[in-house]
mmCIF file of the N, C-alpha and C atoms, coordinates in Angstrom:
data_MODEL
# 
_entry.id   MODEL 
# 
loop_
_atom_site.group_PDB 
_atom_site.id 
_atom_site.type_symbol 
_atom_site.label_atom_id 
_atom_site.label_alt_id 
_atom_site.label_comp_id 
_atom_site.label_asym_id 
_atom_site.label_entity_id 
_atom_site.label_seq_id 
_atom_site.pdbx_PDB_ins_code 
_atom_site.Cartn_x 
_atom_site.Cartn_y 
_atom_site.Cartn_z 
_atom_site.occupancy 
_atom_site.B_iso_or_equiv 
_atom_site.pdbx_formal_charge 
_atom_site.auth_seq_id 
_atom_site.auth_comp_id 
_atom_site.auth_asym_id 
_atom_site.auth_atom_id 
_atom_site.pdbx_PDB_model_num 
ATOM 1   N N  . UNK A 1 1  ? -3.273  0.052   5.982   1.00 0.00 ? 1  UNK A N  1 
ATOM 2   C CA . UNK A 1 1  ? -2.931  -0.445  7.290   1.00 0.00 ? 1  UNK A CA 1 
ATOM 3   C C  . UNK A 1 1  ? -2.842  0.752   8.244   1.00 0.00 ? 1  UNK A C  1 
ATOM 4   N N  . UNK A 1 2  ? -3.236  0.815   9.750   1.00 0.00 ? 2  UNK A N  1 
ATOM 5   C CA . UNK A 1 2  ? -3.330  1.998   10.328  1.00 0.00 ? 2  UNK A CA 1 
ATOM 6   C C  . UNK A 1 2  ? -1.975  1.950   10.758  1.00 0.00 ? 2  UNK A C  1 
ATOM 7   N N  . UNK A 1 3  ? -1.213  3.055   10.762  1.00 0.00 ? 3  UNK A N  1 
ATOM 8   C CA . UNK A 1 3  ? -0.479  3.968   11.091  1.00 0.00 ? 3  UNK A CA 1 
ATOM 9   C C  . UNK A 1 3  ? 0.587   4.803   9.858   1.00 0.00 ? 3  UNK A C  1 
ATOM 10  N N  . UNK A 1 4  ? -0.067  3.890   8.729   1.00 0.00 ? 4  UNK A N  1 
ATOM 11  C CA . UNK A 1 4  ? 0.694   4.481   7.534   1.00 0.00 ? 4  UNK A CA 1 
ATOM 12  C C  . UNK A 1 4  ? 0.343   6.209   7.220   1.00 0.00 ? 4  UNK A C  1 
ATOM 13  N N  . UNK A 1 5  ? 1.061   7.211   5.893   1.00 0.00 ? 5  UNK A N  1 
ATOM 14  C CA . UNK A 1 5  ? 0.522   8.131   6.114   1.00 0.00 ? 5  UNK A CA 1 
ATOM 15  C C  . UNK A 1 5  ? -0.910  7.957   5.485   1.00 0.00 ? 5  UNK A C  1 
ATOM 16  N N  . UNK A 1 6  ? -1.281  7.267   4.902   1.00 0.00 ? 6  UNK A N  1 
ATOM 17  C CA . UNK A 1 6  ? -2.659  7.722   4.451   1.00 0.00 ? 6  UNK A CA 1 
ATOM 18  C C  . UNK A 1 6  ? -3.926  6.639   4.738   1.00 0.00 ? 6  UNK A C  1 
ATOM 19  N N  . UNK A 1 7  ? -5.482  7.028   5.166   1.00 0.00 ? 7  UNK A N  1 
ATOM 20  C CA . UNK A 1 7  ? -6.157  6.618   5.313   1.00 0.00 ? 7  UNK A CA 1 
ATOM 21  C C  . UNK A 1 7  ? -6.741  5.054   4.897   1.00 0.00 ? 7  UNK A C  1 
ATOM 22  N N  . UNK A 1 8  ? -6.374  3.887   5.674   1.00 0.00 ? 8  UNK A N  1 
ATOM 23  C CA . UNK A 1 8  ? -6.412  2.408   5.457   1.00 0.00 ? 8  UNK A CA 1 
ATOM 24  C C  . UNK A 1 8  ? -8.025  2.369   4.708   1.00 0.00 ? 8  UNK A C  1 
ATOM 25  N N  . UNK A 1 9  ? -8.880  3.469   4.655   1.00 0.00 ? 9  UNK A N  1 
ATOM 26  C CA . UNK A 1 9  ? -10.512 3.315   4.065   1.00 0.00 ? 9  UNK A CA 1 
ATOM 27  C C  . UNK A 1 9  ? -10.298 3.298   2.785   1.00 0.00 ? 9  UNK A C  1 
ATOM 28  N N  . UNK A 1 10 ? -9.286  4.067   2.373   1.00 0.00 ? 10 UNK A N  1 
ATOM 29  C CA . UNK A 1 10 ? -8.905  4.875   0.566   1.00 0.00 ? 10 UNK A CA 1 
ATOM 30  C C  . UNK A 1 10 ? -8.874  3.218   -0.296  1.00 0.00 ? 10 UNK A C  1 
ATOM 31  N N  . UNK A 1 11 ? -9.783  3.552   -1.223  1.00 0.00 ? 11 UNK A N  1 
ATOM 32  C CA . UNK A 1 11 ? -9.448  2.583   -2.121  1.00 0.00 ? 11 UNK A CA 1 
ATOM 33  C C  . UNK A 1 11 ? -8.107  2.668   -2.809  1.00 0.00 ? 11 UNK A C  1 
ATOM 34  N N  . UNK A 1 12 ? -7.565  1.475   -3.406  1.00 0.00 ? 12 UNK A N  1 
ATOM 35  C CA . UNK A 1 12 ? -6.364  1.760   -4.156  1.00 0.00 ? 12 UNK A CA 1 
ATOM 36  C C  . UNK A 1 12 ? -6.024  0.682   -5.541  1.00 0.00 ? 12 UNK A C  1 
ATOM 37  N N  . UNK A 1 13 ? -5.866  1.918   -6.664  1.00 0.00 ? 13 UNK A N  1 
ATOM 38  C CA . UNK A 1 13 ? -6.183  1.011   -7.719  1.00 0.00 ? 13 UNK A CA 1 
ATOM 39  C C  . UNK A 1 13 ? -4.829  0.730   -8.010  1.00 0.00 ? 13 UNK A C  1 
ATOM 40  N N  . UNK A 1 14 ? -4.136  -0.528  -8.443  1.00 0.00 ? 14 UNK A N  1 
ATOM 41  C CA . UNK A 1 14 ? -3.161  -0.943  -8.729  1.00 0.00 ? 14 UNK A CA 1 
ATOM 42  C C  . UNK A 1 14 ? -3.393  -2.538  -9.925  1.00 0.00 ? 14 UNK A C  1 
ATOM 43  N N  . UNK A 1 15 ? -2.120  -2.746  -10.064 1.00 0.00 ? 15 UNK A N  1 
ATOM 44  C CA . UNK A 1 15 ? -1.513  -3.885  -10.948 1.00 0.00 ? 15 UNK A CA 1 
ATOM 45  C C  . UNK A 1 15 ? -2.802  -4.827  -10.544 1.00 0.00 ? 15 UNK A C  1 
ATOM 46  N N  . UNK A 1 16 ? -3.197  -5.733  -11.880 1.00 0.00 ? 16 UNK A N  1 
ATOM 47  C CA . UNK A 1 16 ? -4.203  -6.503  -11.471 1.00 0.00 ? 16 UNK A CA 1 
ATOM 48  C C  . UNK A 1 16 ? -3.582  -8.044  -10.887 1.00 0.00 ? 16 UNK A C  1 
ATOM 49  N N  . UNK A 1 17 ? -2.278  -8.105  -10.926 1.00 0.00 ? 17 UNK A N  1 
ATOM 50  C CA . UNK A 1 17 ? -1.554  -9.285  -10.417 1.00 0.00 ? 17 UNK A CA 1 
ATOM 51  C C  . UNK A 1 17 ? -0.869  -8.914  -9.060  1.00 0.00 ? 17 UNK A C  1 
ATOM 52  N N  . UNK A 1 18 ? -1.207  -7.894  -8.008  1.00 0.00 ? 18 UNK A N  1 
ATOM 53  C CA . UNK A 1 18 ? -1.656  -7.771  -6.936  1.00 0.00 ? 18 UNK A CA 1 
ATOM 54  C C  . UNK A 1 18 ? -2.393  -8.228  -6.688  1.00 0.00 ? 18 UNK A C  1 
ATOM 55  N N  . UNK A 1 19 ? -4.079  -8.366  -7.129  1.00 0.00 ? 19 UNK A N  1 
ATOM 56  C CA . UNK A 1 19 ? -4.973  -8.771  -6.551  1.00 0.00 ? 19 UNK A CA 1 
ATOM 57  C C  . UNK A 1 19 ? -5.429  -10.546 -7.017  1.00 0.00 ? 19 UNK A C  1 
ATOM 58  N N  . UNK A 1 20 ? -4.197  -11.289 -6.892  1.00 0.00 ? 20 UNK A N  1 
ATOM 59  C CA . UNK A 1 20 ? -4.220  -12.335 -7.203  1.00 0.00 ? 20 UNK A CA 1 
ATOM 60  C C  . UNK A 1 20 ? -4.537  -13.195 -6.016  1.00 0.00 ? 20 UNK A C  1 
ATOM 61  N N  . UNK A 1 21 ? -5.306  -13.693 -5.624  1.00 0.00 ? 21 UNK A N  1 
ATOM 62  C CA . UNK A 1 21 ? -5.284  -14.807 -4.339  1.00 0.00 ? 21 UNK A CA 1 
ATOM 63  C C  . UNK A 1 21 ? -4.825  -15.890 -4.373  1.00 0.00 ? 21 UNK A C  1 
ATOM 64  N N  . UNK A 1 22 ? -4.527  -16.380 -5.134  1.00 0.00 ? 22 UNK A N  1 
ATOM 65  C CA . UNK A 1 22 ? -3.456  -17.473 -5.161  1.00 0.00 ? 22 UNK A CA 1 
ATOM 66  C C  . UNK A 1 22 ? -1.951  -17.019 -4.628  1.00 0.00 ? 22 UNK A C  1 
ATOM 67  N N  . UNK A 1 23 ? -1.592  -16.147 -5.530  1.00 0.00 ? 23 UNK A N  1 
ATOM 68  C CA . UNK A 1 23 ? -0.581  -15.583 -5.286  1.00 0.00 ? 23 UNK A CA 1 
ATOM 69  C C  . UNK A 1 23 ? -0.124  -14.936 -3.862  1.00 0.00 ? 23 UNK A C  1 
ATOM 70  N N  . UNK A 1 24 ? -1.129  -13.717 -3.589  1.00 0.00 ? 24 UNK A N  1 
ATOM 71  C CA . UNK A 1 24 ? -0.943  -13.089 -2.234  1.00 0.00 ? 24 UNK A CA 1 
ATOM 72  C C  . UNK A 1 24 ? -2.315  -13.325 -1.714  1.00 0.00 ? 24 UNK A C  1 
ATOM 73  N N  . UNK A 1 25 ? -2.449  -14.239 -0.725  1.00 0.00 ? 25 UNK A N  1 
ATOM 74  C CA . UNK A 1 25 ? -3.593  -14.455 -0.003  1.00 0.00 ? 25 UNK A CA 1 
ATOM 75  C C  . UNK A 1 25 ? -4.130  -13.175 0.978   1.00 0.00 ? 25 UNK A C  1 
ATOM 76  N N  . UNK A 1 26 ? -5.632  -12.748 1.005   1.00 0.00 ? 26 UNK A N  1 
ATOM 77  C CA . UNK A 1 26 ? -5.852  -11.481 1.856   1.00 0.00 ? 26 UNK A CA 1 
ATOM 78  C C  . UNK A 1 26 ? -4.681  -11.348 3.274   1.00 0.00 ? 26 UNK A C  1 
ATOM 79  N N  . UNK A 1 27 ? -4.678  -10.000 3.251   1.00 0.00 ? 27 UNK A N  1 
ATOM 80  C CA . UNK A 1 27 ? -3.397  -9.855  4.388   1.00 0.00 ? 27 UNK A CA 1 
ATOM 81  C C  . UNK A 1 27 ? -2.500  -9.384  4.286   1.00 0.00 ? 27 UNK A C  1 
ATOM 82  N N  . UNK A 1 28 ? -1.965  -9.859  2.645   1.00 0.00 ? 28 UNK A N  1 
ATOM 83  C CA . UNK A 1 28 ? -0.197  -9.875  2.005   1.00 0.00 ? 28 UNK A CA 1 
ATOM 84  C C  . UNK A 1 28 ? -0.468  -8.102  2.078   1.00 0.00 ? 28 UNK A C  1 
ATOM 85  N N  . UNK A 1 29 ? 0.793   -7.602  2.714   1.00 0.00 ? 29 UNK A N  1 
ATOM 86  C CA . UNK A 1 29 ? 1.477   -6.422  2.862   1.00 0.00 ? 29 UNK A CA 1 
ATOM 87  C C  . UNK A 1 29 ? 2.229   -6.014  1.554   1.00 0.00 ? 29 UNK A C  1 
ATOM 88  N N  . UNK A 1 30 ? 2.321   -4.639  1.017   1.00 0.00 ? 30 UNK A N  1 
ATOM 89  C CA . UNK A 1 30 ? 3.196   -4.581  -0.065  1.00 0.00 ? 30 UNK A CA 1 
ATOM 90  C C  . UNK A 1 30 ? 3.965   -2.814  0.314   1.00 0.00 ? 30 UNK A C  1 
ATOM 91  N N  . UNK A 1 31 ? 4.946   -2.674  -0.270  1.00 0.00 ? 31 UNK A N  1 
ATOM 92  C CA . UNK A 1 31 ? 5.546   -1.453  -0.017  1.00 0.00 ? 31 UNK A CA 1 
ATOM 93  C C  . UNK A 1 31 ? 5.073   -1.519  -1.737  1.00 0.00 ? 31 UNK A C  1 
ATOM 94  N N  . UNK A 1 32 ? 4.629   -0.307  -2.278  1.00 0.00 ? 32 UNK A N  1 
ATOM 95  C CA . UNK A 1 32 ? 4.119   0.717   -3.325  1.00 0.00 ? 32 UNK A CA 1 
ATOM 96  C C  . UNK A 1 32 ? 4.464   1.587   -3.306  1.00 0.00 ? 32 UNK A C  1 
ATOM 97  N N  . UNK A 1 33 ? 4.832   2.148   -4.400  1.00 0.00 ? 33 UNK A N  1 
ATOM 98  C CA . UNK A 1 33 ? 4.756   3.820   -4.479  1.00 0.00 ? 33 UNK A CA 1 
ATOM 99  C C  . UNK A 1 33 ? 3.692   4.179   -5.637  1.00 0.00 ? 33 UNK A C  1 
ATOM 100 N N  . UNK A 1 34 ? 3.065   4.932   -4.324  1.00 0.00 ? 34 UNK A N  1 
ATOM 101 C CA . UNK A 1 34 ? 1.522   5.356   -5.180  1.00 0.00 ? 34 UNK A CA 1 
ATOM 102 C C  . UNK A 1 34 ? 1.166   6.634   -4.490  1.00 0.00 ? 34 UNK A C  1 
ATOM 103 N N  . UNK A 1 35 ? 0.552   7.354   -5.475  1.00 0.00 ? 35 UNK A N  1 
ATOM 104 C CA . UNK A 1 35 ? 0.586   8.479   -5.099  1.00 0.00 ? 35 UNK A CA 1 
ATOM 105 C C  . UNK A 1 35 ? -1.301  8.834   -4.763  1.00 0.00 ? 35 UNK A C  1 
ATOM 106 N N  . UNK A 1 36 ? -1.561  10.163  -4.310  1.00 0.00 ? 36 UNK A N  1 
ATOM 107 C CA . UNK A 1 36 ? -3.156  10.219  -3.705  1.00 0.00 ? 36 UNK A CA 1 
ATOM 108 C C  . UNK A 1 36 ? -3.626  10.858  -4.786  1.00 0.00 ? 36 UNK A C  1 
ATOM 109 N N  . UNK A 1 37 ? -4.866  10.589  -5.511  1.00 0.00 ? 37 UNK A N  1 
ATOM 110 C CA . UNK A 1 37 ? -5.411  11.203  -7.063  1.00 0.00 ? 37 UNK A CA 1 
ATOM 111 C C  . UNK A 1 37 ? -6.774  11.783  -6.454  1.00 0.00 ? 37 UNK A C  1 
ATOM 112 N N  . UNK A 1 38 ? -7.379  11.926  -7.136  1.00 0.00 ? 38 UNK A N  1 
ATOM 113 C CA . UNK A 1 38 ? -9.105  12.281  -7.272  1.00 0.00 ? 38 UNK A CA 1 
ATOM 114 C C  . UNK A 1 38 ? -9.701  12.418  -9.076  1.00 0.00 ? 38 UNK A C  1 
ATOM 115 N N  . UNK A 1 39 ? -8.824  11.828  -9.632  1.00 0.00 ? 39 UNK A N  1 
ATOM 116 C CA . UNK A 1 39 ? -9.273  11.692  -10.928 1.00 0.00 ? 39 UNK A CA 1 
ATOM 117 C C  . UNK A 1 39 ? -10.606 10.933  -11.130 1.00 0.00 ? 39 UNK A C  1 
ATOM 118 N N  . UNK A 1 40 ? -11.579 11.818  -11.300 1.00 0.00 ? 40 UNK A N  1 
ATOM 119 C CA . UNK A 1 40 ? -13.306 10.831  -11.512 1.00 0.00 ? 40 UNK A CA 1 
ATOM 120 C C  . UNK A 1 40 ? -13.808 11.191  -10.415 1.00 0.00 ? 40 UNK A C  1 
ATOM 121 N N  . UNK A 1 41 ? -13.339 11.963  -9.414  1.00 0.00 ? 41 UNK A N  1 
ATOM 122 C CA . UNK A 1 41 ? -13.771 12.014  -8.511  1.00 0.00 ? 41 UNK A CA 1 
ATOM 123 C C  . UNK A 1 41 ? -13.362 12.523  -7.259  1.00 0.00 ? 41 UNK A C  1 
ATOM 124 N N  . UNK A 1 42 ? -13.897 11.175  -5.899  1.00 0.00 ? 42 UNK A N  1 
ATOM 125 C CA . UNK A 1 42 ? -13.229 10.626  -4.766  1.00 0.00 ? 42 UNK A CA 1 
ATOM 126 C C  . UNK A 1 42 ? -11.599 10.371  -5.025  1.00 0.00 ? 42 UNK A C  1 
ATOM 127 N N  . UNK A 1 43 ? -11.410 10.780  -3.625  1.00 0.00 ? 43 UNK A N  1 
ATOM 128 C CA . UNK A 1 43 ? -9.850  10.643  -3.750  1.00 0.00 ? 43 UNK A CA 1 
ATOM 129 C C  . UNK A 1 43 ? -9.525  9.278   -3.592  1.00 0.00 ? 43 UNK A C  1 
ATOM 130 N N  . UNK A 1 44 ? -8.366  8.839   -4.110  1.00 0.00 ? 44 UNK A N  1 
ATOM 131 C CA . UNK A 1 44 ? -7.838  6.814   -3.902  1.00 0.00 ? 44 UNK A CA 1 
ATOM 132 C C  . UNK A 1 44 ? -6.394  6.828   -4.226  1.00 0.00 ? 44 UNK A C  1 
ATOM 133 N N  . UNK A 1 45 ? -5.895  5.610   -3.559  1.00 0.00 ? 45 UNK A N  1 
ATOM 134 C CA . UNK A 1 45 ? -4.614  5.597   -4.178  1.00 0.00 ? 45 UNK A CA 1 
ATOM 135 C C  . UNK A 1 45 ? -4.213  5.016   -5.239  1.00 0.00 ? 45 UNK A C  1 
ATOM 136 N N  . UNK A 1 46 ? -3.079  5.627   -6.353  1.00 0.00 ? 46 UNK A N  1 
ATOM 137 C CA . UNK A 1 46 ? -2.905  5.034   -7.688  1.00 0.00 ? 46 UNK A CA 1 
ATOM 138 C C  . UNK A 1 46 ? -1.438  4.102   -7.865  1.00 0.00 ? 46 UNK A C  1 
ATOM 139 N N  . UNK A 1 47 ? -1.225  3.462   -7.837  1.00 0.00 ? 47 UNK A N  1 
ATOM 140 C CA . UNK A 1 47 ? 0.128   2.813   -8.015  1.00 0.00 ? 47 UNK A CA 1 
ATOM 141 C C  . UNK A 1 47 ? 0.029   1.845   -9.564  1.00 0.00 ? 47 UNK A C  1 
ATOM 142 N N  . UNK A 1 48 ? 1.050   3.166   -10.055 1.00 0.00 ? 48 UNK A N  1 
ATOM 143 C CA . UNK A 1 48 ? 1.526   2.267   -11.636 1.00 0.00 ? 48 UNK A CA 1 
ATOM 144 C C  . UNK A 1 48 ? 1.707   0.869   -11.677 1.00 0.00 ? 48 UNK A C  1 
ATOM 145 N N  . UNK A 1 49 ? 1.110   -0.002  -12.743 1.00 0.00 ? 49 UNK A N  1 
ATOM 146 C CA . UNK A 1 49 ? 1.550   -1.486  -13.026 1.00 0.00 ? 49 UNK A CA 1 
ATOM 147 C C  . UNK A 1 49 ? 2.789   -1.679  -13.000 1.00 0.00 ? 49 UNK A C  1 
ATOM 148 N N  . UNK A 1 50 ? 3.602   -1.241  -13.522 1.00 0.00 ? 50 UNK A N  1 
ATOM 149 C CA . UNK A 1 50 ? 4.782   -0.883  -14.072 1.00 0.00 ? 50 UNK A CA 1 
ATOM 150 C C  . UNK A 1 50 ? 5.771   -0.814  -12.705 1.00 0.00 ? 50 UNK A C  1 
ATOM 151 N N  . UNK A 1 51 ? 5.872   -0.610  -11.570 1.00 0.00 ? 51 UNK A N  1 
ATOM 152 C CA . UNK A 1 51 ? 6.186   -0.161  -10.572 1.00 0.00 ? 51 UNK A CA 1 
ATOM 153 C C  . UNK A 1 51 ? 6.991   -1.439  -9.738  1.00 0.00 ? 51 UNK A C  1 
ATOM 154 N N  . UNK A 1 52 ? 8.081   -1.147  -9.172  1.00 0.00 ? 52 UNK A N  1 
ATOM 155 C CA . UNK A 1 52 ? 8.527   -2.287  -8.510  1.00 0.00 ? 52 UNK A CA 1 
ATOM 156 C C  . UNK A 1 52 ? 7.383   -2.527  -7.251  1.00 0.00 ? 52 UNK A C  1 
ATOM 157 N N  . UNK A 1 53 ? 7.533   -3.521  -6.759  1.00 0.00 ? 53 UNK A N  1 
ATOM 158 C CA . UNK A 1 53 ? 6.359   -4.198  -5.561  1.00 0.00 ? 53 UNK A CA 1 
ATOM 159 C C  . UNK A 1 53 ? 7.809   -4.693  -5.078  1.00 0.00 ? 53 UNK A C  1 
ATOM 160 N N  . UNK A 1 54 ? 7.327   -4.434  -3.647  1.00 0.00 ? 54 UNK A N  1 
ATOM 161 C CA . UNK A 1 54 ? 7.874   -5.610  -2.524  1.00 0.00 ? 54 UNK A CA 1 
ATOM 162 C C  . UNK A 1 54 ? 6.992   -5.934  -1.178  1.00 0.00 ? 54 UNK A C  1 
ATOM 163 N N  . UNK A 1 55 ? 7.001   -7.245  -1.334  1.00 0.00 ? 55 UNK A N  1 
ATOM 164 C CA . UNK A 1 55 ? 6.075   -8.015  -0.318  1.00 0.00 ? 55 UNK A CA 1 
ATOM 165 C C  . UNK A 1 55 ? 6.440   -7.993  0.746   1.00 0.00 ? 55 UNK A C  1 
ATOM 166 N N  . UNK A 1 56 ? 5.829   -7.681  2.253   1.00 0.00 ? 56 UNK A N  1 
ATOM 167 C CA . UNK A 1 56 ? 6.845   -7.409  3.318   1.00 0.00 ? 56 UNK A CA 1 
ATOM 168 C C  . UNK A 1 56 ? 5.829   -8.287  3.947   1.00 0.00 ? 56 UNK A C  1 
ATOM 169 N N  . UNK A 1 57 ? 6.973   -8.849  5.294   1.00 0.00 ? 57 UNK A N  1 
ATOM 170 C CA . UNK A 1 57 ? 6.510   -10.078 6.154   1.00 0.00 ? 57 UNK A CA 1 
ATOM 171 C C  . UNK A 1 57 ? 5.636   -9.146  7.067   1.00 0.00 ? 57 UNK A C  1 
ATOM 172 N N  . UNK A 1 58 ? 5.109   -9.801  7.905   1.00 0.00 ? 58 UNK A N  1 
ATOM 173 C CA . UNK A 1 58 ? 4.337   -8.861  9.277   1.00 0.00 ? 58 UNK A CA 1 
ATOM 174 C C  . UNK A 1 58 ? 5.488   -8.535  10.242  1.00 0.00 ? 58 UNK A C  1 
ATOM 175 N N  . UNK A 1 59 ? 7.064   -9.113  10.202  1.00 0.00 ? 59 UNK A N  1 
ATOM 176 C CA . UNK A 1 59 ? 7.808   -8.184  10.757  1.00 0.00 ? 59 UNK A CA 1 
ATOM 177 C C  . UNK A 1 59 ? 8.603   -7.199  10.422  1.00 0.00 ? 59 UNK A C  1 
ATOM 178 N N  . UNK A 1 60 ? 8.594   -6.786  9.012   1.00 0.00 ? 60 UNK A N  1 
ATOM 179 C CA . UNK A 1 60 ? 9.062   -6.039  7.890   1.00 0.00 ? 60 UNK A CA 1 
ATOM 180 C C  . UNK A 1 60 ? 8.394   -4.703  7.944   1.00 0.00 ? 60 UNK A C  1 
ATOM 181 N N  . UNK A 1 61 ? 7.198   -5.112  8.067   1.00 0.00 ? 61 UNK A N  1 
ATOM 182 C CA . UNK A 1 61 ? 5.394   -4.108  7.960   1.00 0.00 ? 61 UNK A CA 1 
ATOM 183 C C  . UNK A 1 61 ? 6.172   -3.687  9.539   1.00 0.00 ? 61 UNK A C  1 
ATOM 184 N N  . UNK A 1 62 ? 5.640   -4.395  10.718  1.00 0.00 ? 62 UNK A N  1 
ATOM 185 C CA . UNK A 1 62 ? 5.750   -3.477  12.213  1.00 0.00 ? 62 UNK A CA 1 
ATOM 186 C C  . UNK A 1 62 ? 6.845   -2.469  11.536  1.00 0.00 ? 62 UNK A C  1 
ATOM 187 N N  . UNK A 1 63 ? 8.463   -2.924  11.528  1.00 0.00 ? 63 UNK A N  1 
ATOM 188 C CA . UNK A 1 63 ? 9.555   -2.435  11.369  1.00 0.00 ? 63 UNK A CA 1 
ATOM 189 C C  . UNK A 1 63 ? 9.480   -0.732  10.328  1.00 0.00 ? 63 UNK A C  1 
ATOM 190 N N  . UNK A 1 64 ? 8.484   -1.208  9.204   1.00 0.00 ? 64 UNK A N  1 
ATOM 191 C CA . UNK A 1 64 ? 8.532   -0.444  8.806   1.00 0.00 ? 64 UNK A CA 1 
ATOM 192 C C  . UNK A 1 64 ? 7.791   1.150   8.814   1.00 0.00 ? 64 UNK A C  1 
ATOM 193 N N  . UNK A 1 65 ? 6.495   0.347   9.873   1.00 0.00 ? 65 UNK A N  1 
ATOM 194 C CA . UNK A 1 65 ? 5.544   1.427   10.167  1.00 0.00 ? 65 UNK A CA 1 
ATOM 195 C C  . UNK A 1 65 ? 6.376   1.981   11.130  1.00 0.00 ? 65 UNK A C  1 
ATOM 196 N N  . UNK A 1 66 ? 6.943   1.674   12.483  1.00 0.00 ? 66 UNK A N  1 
ATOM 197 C CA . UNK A 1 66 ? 7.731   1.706   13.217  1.00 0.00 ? 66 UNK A CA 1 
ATOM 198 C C  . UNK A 1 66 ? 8.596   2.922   12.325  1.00 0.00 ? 66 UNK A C  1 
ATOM 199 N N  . UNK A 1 67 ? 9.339   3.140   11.598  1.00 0.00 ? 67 UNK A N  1 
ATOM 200 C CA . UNK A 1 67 ? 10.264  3.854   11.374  1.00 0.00 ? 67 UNK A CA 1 
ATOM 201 C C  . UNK A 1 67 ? 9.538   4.888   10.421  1.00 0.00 ? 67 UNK A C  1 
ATOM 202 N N  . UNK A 1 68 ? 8.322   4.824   9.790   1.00 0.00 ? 68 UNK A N  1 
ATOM 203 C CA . UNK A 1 68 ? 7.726   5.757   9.649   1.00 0.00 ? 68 UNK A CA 1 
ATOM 204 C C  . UNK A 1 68 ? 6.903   6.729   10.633  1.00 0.00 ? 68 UNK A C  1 
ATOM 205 N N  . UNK A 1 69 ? 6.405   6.079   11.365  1.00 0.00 ? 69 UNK A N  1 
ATOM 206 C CA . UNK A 1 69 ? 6.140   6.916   12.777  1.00 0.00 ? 69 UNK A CA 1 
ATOM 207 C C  . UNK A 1 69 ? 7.551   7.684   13.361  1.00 0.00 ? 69 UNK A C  1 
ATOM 208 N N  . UNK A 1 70 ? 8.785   7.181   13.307  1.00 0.00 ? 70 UNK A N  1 
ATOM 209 C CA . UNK A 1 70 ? 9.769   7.962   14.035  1.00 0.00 ? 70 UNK A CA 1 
ATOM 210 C C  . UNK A 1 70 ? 10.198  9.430   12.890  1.00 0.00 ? 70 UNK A C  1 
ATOM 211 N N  . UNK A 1 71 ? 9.735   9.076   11.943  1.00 0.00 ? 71 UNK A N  1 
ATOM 212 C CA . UNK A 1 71 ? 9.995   10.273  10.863  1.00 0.00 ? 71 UNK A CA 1 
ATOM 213 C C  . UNK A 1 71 ? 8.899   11.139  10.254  1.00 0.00 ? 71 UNK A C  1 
ATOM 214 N N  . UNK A 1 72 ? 7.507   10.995  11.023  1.00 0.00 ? 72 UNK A N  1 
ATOM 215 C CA . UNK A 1 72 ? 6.634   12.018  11.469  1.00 0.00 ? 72 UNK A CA 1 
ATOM 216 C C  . UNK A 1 72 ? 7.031   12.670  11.996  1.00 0.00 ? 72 UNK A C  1 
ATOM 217 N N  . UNK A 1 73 ? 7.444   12.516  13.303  1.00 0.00 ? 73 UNK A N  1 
ATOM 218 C CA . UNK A 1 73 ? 7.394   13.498  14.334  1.00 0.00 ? 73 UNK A CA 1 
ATOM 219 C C  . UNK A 1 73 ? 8.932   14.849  14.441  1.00 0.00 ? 73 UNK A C  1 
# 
C-alpha cells in the first residue's frame, strides 16, 4: 500500500491462508511482520506462517499509515 515503508511493487511471500478469497476478499489490509530478503534472488517480502496477522479496516490502515508517516520524519 503506498505510504508504507516499503515498496507496494515487492512481492510478498506469506501464509497460504492469507491468500484465501473467500476468506479475505482482494483489498483485505493486514499488519505483518515481515522482513525484506533477496534469498533466490530479487528482493520480496517474507512473513513467517507462524506469525500473528491482524486484519485492519480501511480506517485502521489510514490511522495507521497516518502514524507511520508521523514517525518518519
Amino acid at each position: 500500500m503506498p505510504g508504507q515503508a516499503f515498496s507496494p511493487e515487492l512481492l510478498v511471500q506469506c501464509s497460504q491462508r492469507l491468500k484465501d478469497l473467500n476468506t479475505y476478499p482482494l483489498g483485505t489490509c493486514f499488519l505483518l511482520d515481515a522482513k525484506l530478503t533477496d534469498r533466490g534472488g530479487n528482493q520480496y517480502m517474507y512473513a513467517w506462517h507462524g506469525d500473528a496477522v491482524q486484519v485492519l479496516s480501511p480506517k485502521q490502515t489510514k490511522a495507521f499509515l497516518a502514524e507511520f508517516r508521523r514517525g518518519r520524519i
